[in-house]
C-alpha positions as CSV (number, residue, x, y, z in Angstrom):
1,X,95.5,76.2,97.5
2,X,93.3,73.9,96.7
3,X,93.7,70.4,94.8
4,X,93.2,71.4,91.0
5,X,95.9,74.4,91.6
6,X,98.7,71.4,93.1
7,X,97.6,69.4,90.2
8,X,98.2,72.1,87.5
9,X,102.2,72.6,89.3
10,X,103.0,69.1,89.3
11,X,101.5,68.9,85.4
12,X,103.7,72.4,84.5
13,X,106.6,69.9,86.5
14,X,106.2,67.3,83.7
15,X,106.0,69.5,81.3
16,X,109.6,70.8,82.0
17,X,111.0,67.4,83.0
18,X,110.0,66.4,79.2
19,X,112.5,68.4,78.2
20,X,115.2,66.1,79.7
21,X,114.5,62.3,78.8
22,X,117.4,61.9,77.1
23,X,120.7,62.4,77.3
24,X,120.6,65.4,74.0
25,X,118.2,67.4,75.7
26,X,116.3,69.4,73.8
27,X,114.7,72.6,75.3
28,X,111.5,73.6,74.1
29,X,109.4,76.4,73.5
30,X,106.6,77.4,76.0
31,X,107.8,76.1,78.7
32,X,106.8,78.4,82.4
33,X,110.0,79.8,83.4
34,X,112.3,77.8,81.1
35,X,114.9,80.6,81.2
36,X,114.9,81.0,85.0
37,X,115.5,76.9,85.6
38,X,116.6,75.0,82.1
39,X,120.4,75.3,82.3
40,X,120.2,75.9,85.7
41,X,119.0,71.8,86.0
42,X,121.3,70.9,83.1
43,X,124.3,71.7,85.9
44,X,122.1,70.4,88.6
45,X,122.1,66.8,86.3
46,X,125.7,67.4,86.2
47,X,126.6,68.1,89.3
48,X,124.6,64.9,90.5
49,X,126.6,62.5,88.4
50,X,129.8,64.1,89.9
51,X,129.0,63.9,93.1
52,X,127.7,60.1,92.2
53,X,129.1,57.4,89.9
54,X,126.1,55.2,89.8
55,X,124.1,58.2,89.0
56,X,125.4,58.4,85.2
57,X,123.8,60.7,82.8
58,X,121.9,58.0,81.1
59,X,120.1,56.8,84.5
60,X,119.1,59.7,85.3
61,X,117.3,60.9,82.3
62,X,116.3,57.8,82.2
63,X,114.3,58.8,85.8
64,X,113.2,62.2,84.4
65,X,111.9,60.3,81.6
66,X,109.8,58.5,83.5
67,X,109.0,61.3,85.7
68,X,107.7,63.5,83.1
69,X,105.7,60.3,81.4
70,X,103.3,59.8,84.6
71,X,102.6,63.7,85.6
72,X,100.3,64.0,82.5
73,X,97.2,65.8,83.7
74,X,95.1,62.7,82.8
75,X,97.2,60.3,84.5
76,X,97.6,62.5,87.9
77,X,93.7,62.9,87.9
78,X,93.1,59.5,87.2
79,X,95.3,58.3,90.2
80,X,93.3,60.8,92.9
81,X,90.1,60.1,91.6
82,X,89.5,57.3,94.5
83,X,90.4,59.5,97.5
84,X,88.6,62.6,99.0
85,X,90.3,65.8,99.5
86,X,89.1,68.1,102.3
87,X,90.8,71.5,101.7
88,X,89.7,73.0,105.5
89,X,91.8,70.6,107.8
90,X,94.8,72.1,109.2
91,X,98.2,71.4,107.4
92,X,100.2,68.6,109.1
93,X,104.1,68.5,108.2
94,X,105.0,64.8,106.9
95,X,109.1,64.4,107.4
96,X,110.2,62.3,104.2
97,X,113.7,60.8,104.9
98,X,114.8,59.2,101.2
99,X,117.4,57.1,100.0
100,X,120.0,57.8,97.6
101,X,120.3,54.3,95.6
102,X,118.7,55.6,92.7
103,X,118.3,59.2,91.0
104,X,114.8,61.0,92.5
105,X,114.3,57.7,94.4
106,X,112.0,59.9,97.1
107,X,110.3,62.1,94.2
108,X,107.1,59.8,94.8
109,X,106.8,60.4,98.5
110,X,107.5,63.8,97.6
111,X,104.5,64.2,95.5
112,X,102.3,61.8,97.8
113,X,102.1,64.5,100.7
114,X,102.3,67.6,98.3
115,X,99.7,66.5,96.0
116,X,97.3,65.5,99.2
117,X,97.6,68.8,100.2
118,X,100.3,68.4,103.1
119,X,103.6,70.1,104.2
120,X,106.5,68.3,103.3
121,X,109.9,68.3,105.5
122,X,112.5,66.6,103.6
123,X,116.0,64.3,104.8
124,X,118.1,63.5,101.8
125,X,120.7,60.9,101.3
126,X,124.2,62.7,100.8
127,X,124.0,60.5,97.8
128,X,121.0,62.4,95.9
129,X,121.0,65.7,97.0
130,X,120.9,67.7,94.0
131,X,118.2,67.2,92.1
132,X,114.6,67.1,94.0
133,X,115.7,70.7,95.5
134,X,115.6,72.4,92.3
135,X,112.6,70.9,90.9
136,X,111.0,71.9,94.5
137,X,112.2,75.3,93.5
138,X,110.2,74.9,90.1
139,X,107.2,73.9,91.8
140,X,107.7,77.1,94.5
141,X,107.6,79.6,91.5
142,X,105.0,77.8,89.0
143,X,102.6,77.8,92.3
144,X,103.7,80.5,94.5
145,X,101.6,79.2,97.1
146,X,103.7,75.7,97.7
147,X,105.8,78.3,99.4
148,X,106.2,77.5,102.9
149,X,104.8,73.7,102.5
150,X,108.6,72.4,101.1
151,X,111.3,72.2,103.3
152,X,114.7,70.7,103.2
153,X,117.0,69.8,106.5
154,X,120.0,68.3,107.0
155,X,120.0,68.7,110.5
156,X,118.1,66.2,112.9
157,X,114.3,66.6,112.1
158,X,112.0,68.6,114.1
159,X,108.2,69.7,114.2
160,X,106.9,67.2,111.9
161,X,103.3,65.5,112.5
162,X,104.2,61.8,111.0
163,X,107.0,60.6,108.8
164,X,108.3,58.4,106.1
165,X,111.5,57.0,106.3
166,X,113.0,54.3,103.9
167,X,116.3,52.7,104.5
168,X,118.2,49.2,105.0
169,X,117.0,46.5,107.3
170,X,119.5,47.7,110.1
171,X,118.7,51.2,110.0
172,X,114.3,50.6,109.6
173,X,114.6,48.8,113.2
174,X,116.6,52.2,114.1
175,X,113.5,54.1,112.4
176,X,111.3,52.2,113.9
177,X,112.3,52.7,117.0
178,X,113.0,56.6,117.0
179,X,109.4,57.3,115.1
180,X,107.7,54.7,117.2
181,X,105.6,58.1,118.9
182,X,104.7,58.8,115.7
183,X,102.6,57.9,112.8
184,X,105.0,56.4,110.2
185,X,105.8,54.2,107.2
186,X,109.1,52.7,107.6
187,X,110.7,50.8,104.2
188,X,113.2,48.2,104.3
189,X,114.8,46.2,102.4
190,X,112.6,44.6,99.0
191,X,113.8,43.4,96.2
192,X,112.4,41.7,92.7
193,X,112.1,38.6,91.1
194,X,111.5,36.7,87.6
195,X,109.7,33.8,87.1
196,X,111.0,31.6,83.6
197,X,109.7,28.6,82.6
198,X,111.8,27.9,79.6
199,X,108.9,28.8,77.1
200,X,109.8,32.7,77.2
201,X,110.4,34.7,73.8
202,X,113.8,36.1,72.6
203,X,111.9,39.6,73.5
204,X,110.6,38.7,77.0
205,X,114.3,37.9,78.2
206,X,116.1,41.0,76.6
207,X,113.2,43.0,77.7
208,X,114.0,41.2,81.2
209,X,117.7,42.3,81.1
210,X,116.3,46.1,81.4
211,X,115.2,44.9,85.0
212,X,118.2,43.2,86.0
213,X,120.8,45.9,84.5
214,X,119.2,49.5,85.0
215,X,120.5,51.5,88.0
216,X,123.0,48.5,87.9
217,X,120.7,46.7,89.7
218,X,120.7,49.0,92.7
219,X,116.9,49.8,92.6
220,X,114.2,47.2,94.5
221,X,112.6,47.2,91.5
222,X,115.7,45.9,90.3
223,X,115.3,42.1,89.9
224,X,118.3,40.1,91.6
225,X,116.7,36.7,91.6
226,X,115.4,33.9,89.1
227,X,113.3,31.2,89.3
228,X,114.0,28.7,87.0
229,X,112.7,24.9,86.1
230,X,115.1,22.4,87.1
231,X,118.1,22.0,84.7
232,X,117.2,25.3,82.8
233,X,119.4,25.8,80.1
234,X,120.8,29.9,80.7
235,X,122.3,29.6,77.0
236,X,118.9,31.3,75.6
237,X,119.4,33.9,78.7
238,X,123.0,34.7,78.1
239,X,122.3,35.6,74.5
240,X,119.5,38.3,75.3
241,X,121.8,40.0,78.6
242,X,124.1,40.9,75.6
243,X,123.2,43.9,74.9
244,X,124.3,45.2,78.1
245,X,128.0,43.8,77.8
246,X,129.0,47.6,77.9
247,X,128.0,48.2,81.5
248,X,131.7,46.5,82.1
249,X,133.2,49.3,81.1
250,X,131.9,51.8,84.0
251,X,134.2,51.6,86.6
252,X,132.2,51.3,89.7
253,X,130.4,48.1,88.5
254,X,133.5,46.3,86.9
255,X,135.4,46.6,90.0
256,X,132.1,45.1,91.9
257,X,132.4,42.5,89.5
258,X,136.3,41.8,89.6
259,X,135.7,41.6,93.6
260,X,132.3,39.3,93.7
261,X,133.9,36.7,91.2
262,X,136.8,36.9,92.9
263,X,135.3,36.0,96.3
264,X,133.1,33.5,94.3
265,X,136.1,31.9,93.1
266,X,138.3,31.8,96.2
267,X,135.1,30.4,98.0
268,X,134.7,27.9,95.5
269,X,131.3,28.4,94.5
270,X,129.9,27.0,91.6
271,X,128.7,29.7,89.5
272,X,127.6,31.1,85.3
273,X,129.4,34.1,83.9
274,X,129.7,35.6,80.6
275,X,132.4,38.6,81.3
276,X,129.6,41.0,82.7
277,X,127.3,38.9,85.1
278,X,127.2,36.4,87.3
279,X,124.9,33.6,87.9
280,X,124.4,32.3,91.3
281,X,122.7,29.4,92.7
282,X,121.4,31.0,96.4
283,X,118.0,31.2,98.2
284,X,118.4,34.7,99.2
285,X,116.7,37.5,97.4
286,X,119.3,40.5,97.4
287,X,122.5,39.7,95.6
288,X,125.8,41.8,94.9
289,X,125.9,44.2,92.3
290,X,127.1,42.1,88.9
291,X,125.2,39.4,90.2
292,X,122.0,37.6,90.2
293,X,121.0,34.6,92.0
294,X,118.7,31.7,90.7
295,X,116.6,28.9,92.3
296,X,114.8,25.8,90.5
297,X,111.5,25.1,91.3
298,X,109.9,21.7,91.3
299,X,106.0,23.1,90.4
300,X,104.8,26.4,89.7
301,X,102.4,26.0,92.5
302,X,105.1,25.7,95.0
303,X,106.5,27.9,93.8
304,X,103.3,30.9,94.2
305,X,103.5,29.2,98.0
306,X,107.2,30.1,98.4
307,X,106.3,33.7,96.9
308,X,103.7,33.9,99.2
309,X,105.6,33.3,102.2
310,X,108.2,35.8,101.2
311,X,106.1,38.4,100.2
312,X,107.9,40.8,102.7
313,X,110.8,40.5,101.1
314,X,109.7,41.2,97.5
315,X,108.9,44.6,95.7
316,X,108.0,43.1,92.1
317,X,107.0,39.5,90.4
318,X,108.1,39.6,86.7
319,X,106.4,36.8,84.7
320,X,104.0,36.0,82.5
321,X,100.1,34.8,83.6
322,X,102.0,33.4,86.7
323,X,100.3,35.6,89.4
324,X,98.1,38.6,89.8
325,X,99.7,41.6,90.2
326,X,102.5,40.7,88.0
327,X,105.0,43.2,86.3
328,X,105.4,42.0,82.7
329,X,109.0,41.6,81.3
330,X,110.9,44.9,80.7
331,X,108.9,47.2,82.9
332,X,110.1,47.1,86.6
333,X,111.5,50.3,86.3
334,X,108.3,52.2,84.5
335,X,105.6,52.4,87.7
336,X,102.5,54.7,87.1
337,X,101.6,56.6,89.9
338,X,99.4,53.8,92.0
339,X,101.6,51.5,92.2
340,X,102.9,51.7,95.8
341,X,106.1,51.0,97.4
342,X,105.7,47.7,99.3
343,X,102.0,48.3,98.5
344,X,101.5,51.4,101.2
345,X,99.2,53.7,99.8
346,X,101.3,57.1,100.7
347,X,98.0,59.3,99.7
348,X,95.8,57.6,102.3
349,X,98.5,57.9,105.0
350,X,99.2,62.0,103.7
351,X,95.1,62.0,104.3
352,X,94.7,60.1,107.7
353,X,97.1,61.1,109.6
354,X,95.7,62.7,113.6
């Protein structure tokens, strides 16, 4: 199978996901195999958001939204036209072990090593199971010839050539320890951050709310921390979270919000609130769910230093003309195809490996 013929499947993939970015979805016509697979992943959607309470409908067509915006034949081509493709080395299995924070959180791995031409053996989370297996089975019968190159194990993993593993802090030093014999990229912990200065636009900041409240923050593209100029005024940023207000309503995150301000409360920590989220004055980047933490800067140039230094820590910078490389207001949760987790290009690692 060679590159153009892996392309074609993963652009036939789009095509079907379009069908599903929103919630009303609409089935269309001429669509490969759309009565073998359409209702089929309507129950598959379903079944997902059952099985997982962050997972609502909304967030994940929300992902297969996304999912169907970047695999656009221009966009896929556009994205491998830097690396070289050798079709006559042997096939080495990459071992993908994915979390389960946010729907089709692995689907990028997943694609890295199939569209490089690689076999793929794949480790769910128990808490996303249910949707990357079916649209592997899409891919199988769109291009019969990914037979045999997708794999799926629960079981402890075996007869792989390298892996990728992403997980918490605790459990990459695990990774890191079991894989250490072979090639690997091992995630942990990242998460995002904005950058105000007081000067941003009613726009910028309820575009910024979309990045602080999609996934309910669960993503690492999610941002949980603000930097603000000393004695910001949050009124301003209040007024454009509103929107959101009725993400109290869903269970899951208003009892992480009952139990945070609680704790906040008994602990006596000073804190902003306005019924939905909290507002926390703390140097670390990852806060609870319902929850984002601040720090005031002195100078914007300490700040880039500070940034700098923690640039482990951090998926995404959301600002505007503060750095290179930064994510503009609104868009954390809409990467195109070459934009890396923690920067690791997965296409050179599916093409390097021994």
């Amino acid at each position: 199978m060679d590159l153009q013929q892996r392309i074609n499947a993963f652009v036939k993939l789009g095509d079907f996901l379009s069908q599903f970015t929103t919630i009303d979805a609409q089935k269309k016509e001429n669509i490969p195999l759309n009565e073998l697979f359409y209702d089929g992943f309507i129950h598959q959607i379903k079944l997902a958001h059952e099985h997982n309470g962050w997972f609502t409908k909304e967030n994940i067509y929300f992902a297969l939204n996304g999912w169907s915006n970047q695999l656009i034949k221009s966009n896929i081509t556009t994205w491998l036209s830097k690396y070289k493709f050798n079709n006559d080395e042997p096939l080495k299995t990459i071992a993908i072990i994915t979390a389960g924070n946010i729907p089709l959180v692995g689907f990028h791995d997943f694609l890295s090593v199939l569209i490089s031409g690689q076999r793929v053996l794949v480790k769910q989370s128990s808490n996303d199971k249910h949707l990357l297996p079916y649209l592997a089975k899409y891919l199988e019968y769109v291009e019969p010839e990914f037979k045999g190159r997708i794999q799926f194990t629960e079981d402890k993993l075996e007869r792989y050539d390298a892996v990728i593993a992403t997980g918490s802090d605790n459990t990459a030093r695990y990774f890191e320890y079991y894989f250490k014999d072979k090639p690997s990229i091992i995630r942990k912990n990242r998460n995002s951050v904005a950058v105000l200065t007081g000067n941003e636009s009613e726009e910028e900041l309820k575009a910024l709310s979309e990045d602080i409240f999609r996934y309910y923050g669960l993503g690492c593209r999610n941002v949980s921390k603000l930097f603000v100029p000393h004695n910001y005024n949050f009124d301003n940023f209040f007024k454009a979270m509103y929107d959101w207000h009725p993400i109290i309503n869903e269970a899951k995150y208003a009892n992480n919000y009952d139990y945070n301000k609680a704790v906040y409360l008994m602990s006596e920590f000073n804190m902003l609130e306005n019924g939905f989220l909290m507002l926390k004055e703390d140097k670390s980047f990852s806060s609870p769910i319902a929850t984002v933490f601040y720090e005031q800067y002195k100078s914007l140039e300490e700040l880039k230093e500070l940034l700098k230094q923690n640039k482990d820590q951090i998926q995404c910078v959301v600002s505007n003309n503060f750095i290179d490389d930064e994510i503009r207001f609104g868009q954390t949760q809409m990467p195109n195809l070459w934009d890396y987790a923690d920067g690791v290009d997965t296409i050179s690692f599916s093409l390097t490996i021994c």
